[in-house]
mmCIF file of the N, C-alpha and C atoms, coordinates in Angstrom:
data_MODEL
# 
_entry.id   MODEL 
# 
loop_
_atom_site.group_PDB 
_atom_site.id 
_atom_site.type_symbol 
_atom_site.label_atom_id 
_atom_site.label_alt_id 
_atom_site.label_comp_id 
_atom_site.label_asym_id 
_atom_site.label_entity_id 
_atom_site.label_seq_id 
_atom_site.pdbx_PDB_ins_code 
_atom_site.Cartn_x 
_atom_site.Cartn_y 
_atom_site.Cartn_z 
_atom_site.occupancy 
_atom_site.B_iso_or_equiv 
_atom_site.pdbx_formal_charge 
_atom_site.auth_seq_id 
_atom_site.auth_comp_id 
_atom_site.auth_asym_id 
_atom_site.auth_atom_id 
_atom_site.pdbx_PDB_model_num 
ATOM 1   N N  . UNK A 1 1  ? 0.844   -1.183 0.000   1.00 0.00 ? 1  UNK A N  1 
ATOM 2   C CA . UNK A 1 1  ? 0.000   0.000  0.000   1.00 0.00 ? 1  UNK A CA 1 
ATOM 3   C C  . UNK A 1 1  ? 0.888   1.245  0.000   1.00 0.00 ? 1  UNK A C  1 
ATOM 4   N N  . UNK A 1 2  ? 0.894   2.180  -0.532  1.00 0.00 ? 2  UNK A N  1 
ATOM 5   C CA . UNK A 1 2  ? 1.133   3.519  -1.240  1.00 0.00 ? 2  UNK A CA 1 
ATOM 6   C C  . UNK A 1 2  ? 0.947   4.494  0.124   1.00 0.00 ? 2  UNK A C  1 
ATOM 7   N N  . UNK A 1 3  ? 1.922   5.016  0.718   1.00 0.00 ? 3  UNK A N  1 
ATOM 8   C CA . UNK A 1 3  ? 1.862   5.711  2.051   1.00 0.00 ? 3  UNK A CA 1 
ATOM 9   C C  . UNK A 1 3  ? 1.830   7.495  1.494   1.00 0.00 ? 3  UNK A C  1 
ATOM 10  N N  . UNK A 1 4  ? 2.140   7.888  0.129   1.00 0.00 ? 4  UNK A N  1 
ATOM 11  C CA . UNK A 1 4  ? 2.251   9.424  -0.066  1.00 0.00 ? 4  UNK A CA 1 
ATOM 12  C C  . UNK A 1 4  ? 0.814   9.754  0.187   1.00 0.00 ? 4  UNK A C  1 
ATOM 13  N N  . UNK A 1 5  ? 0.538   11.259 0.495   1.00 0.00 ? 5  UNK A N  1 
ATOM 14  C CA . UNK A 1 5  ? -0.777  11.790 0.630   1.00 0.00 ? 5  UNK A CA 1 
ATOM 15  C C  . UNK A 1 5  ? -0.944  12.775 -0.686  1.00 0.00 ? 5  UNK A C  1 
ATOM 16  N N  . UNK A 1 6  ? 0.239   12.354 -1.222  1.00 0.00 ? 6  UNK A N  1 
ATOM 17  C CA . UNK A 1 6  ? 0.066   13.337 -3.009  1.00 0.00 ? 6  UNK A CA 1 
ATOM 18  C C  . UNK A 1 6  ? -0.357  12.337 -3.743  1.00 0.00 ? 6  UNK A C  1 
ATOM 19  N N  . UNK A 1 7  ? -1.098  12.956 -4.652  1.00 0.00 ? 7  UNK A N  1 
ATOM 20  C CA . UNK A 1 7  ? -1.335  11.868 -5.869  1.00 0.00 ? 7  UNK A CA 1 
ATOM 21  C C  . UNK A 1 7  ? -2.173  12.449 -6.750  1.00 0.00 ? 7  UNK A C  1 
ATOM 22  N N  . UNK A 1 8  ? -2.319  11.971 -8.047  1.00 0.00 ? 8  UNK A N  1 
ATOM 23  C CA . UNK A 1 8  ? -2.969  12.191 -9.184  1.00 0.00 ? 8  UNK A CA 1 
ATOM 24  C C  . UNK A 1 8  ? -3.615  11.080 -10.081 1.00 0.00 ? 8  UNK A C  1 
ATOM 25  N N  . UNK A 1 9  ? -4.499  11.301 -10.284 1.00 0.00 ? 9  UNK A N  1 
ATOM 26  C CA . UNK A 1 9  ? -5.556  10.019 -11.430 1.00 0.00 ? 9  UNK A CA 1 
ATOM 27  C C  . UNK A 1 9  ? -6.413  10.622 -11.799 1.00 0.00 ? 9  UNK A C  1 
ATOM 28  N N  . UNK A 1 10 ? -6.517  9.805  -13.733 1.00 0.00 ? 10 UNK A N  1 
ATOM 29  C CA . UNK A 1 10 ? -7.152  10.290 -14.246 1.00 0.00 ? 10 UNK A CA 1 
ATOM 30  C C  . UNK A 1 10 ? -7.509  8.893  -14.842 1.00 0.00 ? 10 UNK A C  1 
ATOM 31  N N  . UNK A 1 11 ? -8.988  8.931  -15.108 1.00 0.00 ? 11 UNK A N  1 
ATOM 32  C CA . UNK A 1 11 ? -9.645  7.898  -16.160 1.00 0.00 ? 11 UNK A CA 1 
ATOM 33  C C  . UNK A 1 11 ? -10.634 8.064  -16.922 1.00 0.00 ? 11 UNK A C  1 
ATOM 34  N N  . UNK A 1 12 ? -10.862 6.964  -17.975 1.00 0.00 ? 12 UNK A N  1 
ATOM 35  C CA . UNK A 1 12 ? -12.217 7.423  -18.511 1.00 0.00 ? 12 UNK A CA 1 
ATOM 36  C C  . UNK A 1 12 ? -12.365 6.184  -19.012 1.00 0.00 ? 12 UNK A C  1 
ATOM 37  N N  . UNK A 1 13 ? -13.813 5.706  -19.642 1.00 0.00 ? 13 UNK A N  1 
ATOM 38  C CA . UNK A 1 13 ? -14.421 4.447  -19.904 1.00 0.00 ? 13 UNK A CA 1 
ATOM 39  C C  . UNK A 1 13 ? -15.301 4.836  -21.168 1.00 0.00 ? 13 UNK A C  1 
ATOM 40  N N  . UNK A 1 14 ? -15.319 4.568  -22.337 1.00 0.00 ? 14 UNK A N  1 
ATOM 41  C CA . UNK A 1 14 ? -16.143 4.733  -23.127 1.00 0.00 ? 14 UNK A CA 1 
ATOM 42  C C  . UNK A 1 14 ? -17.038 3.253  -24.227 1.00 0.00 ? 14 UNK A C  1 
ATOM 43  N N  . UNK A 1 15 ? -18.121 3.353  -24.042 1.00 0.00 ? 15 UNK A N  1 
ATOM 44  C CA . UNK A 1 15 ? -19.049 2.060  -25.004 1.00 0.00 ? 15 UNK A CA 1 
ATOM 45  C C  . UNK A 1 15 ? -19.955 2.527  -25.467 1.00 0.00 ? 15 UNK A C  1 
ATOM 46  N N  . UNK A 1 16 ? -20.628 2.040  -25.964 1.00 0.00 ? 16 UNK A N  1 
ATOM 47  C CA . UNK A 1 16 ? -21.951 2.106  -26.908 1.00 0.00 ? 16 UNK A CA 1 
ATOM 48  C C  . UNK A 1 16 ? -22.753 2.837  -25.988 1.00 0.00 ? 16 UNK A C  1 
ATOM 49  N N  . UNK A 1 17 ? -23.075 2.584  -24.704 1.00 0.00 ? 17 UNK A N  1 
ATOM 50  C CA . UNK A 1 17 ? -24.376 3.323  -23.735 1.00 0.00 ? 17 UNK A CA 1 
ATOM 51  C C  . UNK A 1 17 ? -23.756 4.220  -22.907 1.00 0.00 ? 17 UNK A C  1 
ATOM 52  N N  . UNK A 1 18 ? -22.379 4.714  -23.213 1.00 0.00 ? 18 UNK A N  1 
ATOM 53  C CA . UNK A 1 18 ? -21.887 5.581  -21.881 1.00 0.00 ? 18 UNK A CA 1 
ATOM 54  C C  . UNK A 1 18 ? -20.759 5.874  -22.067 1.00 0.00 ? 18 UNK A C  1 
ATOM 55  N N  . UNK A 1 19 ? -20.525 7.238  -21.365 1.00 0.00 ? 19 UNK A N  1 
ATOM 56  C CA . UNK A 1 19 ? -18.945 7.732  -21.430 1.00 0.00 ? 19 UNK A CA 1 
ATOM 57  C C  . UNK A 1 19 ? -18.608 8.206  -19.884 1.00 0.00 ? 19 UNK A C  1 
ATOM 58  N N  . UNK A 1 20 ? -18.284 7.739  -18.812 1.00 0.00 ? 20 UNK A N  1 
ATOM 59  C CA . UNK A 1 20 ? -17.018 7.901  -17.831 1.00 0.00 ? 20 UNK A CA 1 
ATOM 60  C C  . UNK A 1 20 ? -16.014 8.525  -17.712 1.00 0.00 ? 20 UNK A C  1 
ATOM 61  N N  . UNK A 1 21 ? -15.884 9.329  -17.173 1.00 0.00 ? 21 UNK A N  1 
ATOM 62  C CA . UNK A 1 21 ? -14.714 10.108 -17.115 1.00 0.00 ? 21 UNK A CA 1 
ATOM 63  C C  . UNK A 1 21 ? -14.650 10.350 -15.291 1.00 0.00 ? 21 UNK A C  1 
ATOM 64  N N  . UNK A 1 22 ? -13.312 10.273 -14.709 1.00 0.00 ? 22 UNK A N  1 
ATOM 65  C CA . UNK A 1 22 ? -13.030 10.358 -13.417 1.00 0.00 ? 22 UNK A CA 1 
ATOM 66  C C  . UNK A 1 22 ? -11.842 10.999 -12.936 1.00 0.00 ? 22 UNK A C  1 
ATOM 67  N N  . UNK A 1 23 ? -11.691 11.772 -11.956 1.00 0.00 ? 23 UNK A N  1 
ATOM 68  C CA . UNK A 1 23 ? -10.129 12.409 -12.122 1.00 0.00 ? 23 UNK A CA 1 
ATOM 69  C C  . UNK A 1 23 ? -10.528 12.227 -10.256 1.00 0.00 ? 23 UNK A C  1 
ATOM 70  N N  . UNK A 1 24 ? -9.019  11.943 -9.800  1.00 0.00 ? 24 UNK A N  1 
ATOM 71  C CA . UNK A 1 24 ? -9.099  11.991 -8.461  1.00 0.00 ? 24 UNK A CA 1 
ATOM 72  C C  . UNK A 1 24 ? -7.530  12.239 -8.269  1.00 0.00 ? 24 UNK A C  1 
ATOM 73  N N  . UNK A 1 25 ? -7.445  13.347 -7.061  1.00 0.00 ? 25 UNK A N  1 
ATOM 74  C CA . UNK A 1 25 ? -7.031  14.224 -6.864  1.00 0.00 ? 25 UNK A CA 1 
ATOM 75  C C  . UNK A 1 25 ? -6.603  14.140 -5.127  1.00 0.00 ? 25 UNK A C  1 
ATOM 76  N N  . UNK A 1 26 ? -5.487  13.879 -4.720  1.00 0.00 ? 26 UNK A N  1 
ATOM 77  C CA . UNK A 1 26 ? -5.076  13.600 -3.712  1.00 0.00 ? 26 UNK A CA 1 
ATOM 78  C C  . UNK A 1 26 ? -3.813  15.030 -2.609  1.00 0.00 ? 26 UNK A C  1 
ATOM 79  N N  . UNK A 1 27 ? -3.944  15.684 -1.674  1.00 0.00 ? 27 UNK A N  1 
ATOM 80  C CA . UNK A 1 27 ? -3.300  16.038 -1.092  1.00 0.00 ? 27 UNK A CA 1 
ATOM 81  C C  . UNK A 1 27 ? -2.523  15.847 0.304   1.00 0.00 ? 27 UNK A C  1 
ATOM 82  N N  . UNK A 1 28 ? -2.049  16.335 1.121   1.00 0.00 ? 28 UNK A N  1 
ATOM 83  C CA . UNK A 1 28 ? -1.902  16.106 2.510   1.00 0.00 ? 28 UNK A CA 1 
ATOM 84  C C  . UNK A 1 28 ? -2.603  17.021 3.301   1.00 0.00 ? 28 UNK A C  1 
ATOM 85  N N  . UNK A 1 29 ? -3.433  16.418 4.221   1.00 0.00 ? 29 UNK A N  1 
ATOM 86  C CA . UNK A 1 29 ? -4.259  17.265 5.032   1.00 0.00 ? 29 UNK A CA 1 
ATOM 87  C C  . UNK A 1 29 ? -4.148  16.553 6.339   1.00 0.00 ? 29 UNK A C  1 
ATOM 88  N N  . UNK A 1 30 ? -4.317  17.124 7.434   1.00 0.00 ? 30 UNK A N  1 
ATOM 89  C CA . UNK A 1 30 ? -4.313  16.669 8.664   1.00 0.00 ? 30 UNK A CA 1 
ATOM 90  C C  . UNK A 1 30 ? -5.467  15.784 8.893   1.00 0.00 ? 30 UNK A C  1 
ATOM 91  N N  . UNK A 1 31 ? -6.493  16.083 8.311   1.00 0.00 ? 31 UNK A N  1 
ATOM 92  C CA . UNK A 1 31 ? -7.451  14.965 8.633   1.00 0.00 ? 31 UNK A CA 1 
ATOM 93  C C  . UNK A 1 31 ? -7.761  14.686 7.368   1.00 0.00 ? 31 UNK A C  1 
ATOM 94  N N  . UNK A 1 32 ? -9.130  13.506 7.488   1.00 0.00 ? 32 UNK A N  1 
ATOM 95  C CA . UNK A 1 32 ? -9.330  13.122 6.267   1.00 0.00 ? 32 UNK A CA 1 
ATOM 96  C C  . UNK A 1 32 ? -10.547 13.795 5.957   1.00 0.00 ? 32 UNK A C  1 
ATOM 97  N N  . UNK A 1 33 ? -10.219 14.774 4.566   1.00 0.00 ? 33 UNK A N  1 
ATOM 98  C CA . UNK A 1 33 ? -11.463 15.782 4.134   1.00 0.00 ? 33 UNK A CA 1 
ATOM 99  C C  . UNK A 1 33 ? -11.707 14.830 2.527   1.00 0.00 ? 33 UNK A C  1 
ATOM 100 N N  . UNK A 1 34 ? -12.891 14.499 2.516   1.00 0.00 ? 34 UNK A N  1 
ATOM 101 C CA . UNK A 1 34 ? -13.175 14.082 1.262   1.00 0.00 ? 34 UNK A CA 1 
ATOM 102 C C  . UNK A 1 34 ? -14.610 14.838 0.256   1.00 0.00 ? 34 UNK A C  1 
ATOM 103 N N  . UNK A 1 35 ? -14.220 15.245 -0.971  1.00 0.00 ? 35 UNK A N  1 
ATOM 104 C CA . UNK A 1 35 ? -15.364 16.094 -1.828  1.00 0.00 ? 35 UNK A CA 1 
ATOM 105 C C  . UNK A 1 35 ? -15.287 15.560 -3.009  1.00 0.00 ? 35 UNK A C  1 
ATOM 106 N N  . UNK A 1 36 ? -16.552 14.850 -3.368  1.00 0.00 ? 36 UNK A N  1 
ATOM 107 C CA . UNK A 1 36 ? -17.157 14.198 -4.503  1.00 0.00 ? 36 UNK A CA 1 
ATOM 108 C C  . UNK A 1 36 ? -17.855 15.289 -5.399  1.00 0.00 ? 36 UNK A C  1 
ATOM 109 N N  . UNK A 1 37 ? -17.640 15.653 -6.551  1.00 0.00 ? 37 UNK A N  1 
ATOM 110 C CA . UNK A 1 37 ? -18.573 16.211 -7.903  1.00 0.00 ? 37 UNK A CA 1 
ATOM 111 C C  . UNK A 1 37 ? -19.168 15.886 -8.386  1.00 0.00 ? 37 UNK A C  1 
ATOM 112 N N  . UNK A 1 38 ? -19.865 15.331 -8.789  1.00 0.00 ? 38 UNK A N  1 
ATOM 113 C CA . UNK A 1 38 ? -20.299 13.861 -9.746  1.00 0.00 ? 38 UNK A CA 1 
ATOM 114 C C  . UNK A 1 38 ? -21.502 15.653 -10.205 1.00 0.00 ? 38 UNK A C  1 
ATOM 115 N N  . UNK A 1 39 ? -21.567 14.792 -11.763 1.00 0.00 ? 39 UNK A N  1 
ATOM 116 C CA . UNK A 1 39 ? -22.591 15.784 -12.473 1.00 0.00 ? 39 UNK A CA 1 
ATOM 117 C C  . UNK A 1 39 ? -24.392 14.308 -12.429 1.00 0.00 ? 39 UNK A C  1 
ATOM 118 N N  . UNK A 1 40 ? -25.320 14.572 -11.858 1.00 0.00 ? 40 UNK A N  1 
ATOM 119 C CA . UNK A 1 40 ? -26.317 13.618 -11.776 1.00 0.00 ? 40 UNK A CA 1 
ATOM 120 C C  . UNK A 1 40 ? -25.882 12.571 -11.456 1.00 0.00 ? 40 UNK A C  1 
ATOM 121 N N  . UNK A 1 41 ? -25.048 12.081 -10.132 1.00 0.00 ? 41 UNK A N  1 
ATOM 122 C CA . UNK A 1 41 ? -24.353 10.941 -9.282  1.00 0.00 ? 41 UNK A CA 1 
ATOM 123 C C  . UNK A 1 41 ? -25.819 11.052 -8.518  1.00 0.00 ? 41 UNK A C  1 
ATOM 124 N N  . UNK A 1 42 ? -26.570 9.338  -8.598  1.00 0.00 ? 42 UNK A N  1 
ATOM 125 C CA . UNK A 1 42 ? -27.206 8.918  -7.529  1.00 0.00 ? 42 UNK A CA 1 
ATOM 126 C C  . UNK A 1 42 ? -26.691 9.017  -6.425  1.00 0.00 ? 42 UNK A C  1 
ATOM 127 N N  . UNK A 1 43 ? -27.389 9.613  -5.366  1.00 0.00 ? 43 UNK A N  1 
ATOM 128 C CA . UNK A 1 43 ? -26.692 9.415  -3.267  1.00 0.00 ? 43 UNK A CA 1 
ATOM 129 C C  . UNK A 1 43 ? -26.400 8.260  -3.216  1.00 0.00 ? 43 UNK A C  1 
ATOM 130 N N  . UNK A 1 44 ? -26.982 7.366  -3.842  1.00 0.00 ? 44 UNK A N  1 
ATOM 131 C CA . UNK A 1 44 ? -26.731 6.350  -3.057  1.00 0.00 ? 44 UNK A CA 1 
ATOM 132 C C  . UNK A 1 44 ? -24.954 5.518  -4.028  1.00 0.00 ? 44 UNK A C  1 
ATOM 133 N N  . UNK A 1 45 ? -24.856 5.966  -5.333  1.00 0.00 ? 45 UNK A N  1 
ATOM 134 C CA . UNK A 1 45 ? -23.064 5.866  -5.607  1.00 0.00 ? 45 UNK A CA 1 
ATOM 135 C C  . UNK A 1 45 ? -22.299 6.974  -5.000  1.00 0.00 ? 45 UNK A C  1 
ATOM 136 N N  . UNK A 1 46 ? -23.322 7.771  -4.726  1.00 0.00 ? 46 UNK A N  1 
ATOM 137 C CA . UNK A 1 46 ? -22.211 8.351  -4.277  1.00 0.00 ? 46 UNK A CA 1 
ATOM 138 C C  . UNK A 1 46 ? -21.585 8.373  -2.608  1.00 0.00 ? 46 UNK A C  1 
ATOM 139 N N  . UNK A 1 47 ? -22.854 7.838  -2.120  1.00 0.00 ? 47 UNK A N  1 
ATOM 140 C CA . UNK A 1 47 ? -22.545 7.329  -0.616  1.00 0.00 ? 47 UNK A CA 1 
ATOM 141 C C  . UNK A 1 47 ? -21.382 5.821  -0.816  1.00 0.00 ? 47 UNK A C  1 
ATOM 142 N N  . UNK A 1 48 ? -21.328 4.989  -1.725  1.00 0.00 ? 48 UNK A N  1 
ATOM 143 C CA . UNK A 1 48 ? -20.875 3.900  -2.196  1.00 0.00 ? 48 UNK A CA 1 
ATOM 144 C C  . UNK A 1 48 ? -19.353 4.485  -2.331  1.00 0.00 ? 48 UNK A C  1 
ATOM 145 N N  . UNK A 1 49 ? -18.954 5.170  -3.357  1.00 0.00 ? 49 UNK A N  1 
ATOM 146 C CA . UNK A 1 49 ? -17.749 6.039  -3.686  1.00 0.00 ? 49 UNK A CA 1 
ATOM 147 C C  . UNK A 1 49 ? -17.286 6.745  -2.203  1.00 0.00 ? 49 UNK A C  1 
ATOM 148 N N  . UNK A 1 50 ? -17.288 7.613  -1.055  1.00 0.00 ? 50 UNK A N  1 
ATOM 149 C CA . UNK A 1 50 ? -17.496 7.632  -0.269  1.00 0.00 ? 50 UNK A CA 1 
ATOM 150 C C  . UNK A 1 50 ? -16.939 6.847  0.970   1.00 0.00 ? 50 UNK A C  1 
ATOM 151 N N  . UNK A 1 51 ? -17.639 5.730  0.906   1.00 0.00 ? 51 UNK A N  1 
ATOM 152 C CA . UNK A 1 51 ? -17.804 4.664  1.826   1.00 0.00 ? 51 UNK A CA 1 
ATOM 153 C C  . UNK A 1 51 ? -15.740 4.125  1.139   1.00 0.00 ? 51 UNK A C  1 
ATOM 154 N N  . UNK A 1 52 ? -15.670 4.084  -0.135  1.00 0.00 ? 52 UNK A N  1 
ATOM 155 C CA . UNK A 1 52 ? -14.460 3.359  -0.562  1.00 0.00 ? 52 UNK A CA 1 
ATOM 156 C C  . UNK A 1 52 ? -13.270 3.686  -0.641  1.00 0.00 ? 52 UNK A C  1 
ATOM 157 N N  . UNK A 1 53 ? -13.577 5.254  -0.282  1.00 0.00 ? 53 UNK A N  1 
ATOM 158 C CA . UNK A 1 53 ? -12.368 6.159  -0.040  1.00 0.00 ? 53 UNK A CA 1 
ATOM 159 C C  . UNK A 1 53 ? -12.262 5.957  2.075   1.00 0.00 ? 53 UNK A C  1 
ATOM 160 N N  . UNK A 1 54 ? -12.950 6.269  2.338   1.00 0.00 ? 54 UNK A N  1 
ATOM 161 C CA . UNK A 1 54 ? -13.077 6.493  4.209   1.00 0.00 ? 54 UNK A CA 1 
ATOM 162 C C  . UNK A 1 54 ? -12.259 5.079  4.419   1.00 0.00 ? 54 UNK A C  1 
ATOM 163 N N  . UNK A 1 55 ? -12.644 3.488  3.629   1.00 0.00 ? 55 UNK A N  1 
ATOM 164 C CA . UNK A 1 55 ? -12.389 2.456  3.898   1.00 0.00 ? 55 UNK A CA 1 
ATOM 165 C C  . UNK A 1 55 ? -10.520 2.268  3.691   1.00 0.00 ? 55 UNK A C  1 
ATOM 166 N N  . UNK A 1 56 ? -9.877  3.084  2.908   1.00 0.00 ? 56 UNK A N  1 
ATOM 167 C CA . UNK A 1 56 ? -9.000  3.135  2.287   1.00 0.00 ? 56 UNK A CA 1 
ATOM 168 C C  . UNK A 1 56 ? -7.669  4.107  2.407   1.00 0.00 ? 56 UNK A C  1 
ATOM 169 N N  . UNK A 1 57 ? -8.784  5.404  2.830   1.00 0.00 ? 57 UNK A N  1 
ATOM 170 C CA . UNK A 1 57 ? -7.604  6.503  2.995   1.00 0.00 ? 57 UNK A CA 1 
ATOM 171 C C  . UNK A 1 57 ? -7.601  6.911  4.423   1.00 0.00 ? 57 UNK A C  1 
ATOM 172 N N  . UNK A 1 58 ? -6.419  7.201  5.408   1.00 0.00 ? 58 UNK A N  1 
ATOM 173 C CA . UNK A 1 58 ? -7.011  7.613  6.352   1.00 0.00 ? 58 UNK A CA 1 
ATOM 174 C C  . UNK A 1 58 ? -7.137  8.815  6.506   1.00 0.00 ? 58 UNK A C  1 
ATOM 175 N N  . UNK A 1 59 ? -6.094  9.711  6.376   1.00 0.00 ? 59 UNK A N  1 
ATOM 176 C CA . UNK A 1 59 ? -6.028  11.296 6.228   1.00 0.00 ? 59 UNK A CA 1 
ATOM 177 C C  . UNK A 1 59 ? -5.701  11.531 5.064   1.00 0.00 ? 59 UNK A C  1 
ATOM 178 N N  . UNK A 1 60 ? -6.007  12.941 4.439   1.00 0.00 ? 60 UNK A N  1 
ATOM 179 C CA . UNK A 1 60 ? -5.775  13.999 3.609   1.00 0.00 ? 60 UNK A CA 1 
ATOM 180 C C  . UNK A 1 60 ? -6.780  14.640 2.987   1.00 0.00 ? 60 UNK A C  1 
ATOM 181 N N  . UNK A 1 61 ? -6.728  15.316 1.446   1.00 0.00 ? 61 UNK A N  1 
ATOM 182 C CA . UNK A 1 61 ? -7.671  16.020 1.221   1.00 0.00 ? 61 UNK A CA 1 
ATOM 183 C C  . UNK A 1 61 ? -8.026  15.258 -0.037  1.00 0.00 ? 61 UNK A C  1 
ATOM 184 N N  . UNK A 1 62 ? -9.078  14.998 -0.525  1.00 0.00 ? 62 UNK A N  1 
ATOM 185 C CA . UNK A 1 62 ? -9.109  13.739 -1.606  1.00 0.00 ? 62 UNK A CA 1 
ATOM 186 C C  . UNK A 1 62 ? -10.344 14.513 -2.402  1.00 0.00 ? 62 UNK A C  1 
ATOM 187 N N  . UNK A 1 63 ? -10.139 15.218 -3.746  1.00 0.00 ? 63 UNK A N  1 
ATOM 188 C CA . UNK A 1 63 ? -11.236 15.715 -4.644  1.00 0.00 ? 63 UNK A CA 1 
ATOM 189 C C  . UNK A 1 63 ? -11.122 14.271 -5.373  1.00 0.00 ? 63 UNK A C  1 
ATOM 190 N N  . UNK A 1 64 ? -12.718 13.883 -6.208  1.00 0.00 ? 64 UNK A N  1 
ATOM 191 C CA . UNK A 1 64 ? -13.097 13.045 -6.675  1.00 0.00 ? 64 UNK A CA 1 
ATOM 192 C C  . UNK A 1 64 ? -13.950 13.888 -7.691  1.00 0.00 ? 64 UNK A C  1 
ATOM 193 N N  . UNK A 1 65 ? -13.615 13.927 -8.832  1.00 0.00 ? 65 UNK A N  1 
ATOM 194 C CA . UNK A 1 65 ? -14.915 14.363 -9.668  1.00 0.00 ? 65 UNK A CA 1 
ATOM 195 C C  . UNK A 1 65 ? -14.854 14.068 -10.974 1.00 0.00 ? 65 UNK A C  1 
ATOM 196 N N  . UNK A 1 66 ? -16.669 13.850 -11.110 1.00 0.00 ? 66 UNK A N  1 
ATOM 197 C CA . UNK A 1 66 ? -16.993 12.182 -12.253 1.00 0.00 ? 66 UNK A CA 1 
ATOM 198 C C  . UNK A 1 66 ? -17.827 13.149 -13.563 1.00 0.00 ? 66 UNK A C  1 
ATOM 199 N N  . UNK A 1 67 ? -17.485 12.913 -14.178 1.00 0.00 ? 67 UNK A N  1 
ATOM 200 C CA . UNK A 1 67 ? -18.832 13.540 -15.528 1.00 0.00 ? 67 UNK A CA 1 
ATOM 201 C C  . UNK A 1 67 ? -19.196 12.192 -16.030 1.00 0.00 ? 67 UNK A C  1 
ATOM 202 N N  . UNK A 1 68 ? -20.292 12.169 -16.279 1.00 0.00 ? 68 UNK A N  1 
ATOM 203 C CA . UNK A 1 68 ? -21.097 10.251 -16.904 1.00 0.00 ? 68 UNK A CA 1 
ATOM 204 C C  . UNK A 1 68 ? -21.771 11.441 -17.487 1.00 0.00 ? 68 UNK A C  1 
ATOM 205 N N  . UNK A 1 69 ? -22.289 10.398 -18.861 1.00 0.00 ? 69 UNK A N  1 
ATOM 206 C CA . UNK A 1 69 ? -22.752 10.740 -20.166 1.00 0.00 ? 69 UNK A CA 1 
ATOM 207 C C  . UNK A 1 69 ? -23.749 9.354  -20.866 1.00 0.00 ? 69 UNK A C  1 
# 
């Protein structure tokens, strides 16, 4: 497991019914602050997304933001 609190990612997923795009965005923060974007993200992925970062990261500042198409 990956101990820096820097980091950078970028993705995207494209098919016939959909286009994905995801960028997540990692700093060092004293605690763990996490902020999701999602453009029309159901609560309940986005409580899911969420739930998989808290499970994973313990501190820093973690932007997450999704455009679906």
């Amino acid at each position: 497991m990956t101990k820096s609190m820097t980091g950078f990612g970028l993705s995207s997923s494209v098919n016939k019914e959909s286009e994905v795009y995801i960028e997540i965005k990692g700093v060092n923060h004293k605690f763990l602050e996490v902020s999701i974007k999602p453009n029309d993200l159901s609560n309940d992925l986005e409580e899911y997304i969420r739930k998989a970062v808290l499970k994973n990261i313990i501190r820093g500042r973690v932007d997450i933001r999704m455009k679906l198409k």
